[in-house]
C-alpha positions as CSV (number, residue, x, y, z in Angstrom):
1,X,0.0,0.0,0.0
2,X,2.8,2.3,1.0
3,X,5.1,1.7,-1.6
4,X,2.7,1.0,-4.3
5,X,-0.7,2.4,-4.3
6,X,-0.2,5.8,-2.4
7,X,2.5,6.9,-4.8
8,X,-0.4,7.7,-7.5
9,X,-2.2,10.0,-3.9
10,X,-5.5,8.2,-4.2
11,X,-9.1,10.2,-2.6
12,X,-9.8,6.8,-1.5
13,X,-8.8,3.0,-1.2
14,X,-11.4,0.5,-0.8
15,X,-9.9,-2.8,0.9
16,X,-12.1,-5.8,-0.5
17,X,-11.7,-8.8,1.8
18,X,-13.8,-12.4,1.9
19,X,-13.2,-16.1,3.6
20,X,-10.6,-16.6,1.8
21,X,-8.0,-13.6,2.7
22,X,-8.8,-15.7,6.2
23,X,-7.7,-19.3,4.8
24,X,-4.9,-17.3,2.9
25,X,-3.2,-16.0,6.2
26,X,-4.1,-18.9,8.0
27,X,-2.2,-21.1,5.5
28,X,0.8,-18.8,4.3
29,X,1.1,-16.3,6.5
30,X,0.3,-12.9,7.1
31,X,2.7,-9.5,6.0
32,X,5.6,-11.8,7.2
33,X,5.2,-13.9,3.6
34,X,6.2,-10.8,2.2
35,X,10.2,-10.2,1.0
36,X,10.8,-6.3,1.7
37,X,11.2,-5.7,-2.4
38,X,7.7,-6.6,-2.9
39,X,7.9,-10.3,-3.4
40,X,6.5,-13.5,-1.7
41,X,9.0,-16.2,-0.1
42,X,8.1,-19.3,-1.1
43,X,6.4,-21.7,1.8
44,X,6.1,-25.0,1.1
45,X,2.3,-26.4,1.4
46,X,1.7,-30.0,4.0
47,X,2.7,-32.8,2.2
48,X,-0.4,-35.3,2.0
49,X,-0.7,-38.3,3.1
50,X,0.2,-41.4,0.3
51,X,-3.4,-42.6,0.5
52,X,-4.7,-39.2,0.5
53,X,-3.6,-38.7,-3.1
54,X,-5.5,-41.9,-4.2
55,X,-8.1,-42.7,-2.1
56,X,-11.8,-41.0,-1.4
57,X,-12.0,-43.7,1.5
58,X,-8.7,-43.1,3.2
59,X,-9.5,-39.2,2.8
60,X,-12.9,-39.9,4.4
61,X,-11.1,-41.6,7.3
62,X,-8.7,-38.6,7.5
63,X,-11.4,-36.0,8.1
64,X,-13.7,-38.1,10.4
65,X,-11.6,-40.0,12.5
66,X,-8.8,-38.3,12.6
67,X,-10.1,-35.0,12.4
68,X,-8.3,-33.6,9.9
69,X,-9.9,-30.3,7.3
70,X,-8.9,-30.4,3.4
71,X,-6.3,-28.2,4.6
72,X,-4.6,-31.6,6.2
73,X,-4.4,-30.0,9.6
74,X,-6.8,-30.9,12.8
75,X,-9.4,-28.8,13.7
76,X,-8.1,-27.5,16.5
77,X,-4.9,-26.5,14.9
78,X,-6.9,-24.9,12.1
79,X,-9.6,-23.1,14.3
80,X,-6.7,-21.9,16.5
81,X,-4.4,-20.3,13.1
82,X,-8.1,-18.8,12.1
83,X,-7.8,-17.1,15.5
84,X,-4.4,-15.6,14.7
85,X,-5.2,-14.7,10.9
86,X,-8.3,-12.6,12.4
87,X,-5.9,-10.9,14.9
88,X,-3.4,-10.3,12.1
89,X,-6.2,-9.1,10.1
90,X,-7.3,-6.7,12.5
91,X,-3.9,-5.1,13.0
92,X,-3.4,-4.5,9.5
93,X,-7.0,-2.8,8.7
94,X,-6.0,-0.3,11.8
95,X,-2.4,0.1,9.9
96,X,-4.5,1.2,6.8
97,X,-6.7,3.2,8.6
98,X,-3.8,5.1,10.4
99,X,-1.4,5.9,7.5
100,X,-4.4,6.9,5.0
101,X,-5.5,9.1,7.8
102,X,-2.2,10.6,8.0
103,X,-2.6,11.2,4.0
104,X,-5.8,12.7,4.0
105,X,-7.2,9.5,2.0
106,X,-10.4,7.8,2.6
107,X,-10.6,4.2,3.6
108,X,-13.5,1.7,3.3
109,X,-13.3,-2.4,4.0
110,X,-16.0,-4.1,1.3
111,X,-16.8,-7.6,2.6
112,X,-17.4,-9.5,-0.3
113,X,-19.8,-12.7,0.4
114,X,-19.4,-16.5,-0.8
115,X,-22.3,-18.0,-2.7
116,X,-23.5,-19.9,0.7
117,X,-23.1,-16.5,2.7
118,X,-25.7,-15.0,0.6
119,X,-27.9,-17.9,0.9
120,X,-27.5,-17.7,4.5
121,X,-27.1,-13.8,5.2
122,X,-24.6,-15.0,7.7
123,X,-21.0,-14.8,7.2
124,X,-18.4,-17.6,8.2
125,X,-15.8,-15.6,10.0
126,X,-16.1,-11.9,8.4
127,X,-19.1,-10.7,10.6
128,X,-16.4,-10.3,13.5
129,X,-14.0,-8.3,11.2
130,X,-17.1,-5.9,9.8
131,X,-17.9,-5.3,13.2
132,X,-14.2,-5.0,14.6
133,X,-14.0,-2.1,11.7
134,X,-16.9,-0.5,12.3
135,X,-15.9,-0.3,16.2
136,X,-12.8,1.3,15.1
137,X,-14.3,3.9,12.8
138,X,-13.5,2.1,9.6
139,X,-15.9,2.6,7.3
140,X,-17.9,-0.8,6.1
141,X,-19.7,-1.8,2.9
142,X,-21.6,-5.1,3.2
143,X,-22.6,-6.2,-0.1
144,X,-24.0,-9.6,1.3
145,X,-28.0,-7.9,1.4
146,X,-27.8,-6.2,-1.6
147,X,-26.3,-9.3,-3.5
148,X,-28.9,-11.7,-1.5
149,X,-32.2,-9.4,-3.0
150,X,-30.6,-9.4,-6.5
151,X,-30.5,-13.8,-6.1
152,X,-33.9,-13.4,-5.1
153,X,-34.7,-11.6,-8.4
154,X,-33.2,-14.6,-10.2
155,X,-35.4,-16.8,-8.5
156,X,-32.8,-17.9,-5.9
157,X,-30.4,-19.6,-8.7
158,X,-26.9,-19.1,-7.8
159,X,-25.5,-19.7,-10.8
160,X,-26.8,-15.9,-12.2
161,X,-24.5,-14.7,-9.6
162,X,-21.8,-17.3,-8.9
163,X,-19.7,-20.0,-11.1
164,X,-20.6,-23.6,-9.6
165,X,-17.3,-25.0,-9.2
166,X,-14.9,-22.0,-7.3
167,X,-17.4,-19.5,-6.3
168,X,-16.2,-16.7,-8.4
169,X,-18.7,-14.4,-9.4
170,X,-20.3,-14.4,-13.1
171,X,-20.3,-11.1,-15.2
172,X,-23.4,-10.3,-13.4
173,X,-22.8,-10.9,-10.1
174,X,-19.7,-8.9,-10.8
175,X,-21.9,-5.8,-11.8
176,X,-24.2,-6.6,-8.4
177,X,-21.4,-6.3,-6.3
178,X,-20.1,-3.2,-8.1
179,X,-23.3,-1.6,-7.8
180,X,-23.4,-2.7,-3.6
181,X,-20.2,-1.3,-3.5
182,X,-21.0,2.0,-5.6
183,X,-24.1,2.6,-3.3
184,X,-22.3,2.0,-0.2
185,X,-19.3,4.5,-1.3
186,X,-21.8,7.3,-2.2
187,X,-23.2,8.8,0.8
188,X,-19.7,8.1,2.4
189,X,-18.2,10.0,-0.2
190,X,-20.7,12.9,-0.2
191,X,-19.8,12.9,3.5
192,X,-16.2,13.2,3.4
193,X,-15.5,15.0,0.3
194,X,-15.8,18.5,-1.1
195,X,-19.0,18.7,-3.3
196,X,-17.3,19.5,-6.4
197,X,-14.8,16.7,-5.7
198,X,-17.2,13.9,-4.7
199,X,-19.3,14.5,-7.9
200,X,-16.3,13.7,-10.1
């Protein structure tokens, strides 16, 4: 952010985040994955199990009786990094918040929903991060209502909005979530900005 982004002197930085930027940190690390040029070190992934690689019935034996996630770590070991990843995450949104502050730039976190969160209207881990933000005067965009009326419109089919297999969005649940997004950022922007300035 430092050494990239602010050298153009952005109005405003949105910081998108969903499940995964969780799973990411809880798996590779947080800003410590980073070389100081810029560049990730490499981190070698668990190596799986031989009978992992070739068998659905030793994997189901790995996950229920040994407890194992996909991630081939216990629960306990997993729920316990999630822990950690949060608490990283939170340090770093109040590092954003405090050097754009010190620039004169807005800031705004956009939690971006999974397919199932929609269905659910109930994020996985990310509810405690929106409200962590908002307690610290971070500005918040949930798109997960906006995104769950706009399923509704298609009948509840989440492939409009969401490929089956990774849980990307489609072209149009990319143009839902910009128009969340744009809606959210309006009255902030109004709010924070010169008139003339939050027109443009």
């Amino acid at each position: 952010l430092e050494d990239r982004l602010l050298a153009y002197r952005p109005g405003w930085v949105l910081r998108v985040v969903n499940d995964r930027v969780i799973h990411d940190i809880l798996l590779r690390g947080g800003m410590d994955r980073f070389q100081p040029v810029g560049t990730m070190k490499g981190i070698e992934g668990p190596d799986a199990p031989f009978l992992d690689e070739h068998s659905q019935f030793a994997r189901f034996i790995l996950f229920e009786v040994f407890d194992y996630t996909h991630s081939l770590m216990r629960r306990q070991e997993r729920n316990r990094r999630a822990e950690l990843a949060m608490q990283s995450l939170q340090a770093l949104l109040l590092d954003y918040q405090s050097l754009l502050a010190s620039r004169g730039t807005g800031f705004t976190l956009v939690v971006q929903p999974y397919n199932k969160e929609v269905v659910r209207l109930e994020y996985q881990r990310l509810g405690d991060l929106s409200a962590f933000a908002r307690q610290h005067g971070i500005h918040v965009i949930d798109t997960v209502h906006y995104l769950s009326r706009k399923l509704a419109e298609h009948d509840g089919r989440l492939e409009a909005l969401y490929w089956p297999i990774d849980a990307h969005f489609t072209e149009l649940g990319y143009r839902y979530f910009a128009e969340a997004v744009g809606q959210g950022l309006q009255g902030e922007l109004q709010r924070a900005l010169p008139a003339g300035k939050a027109q443009d």
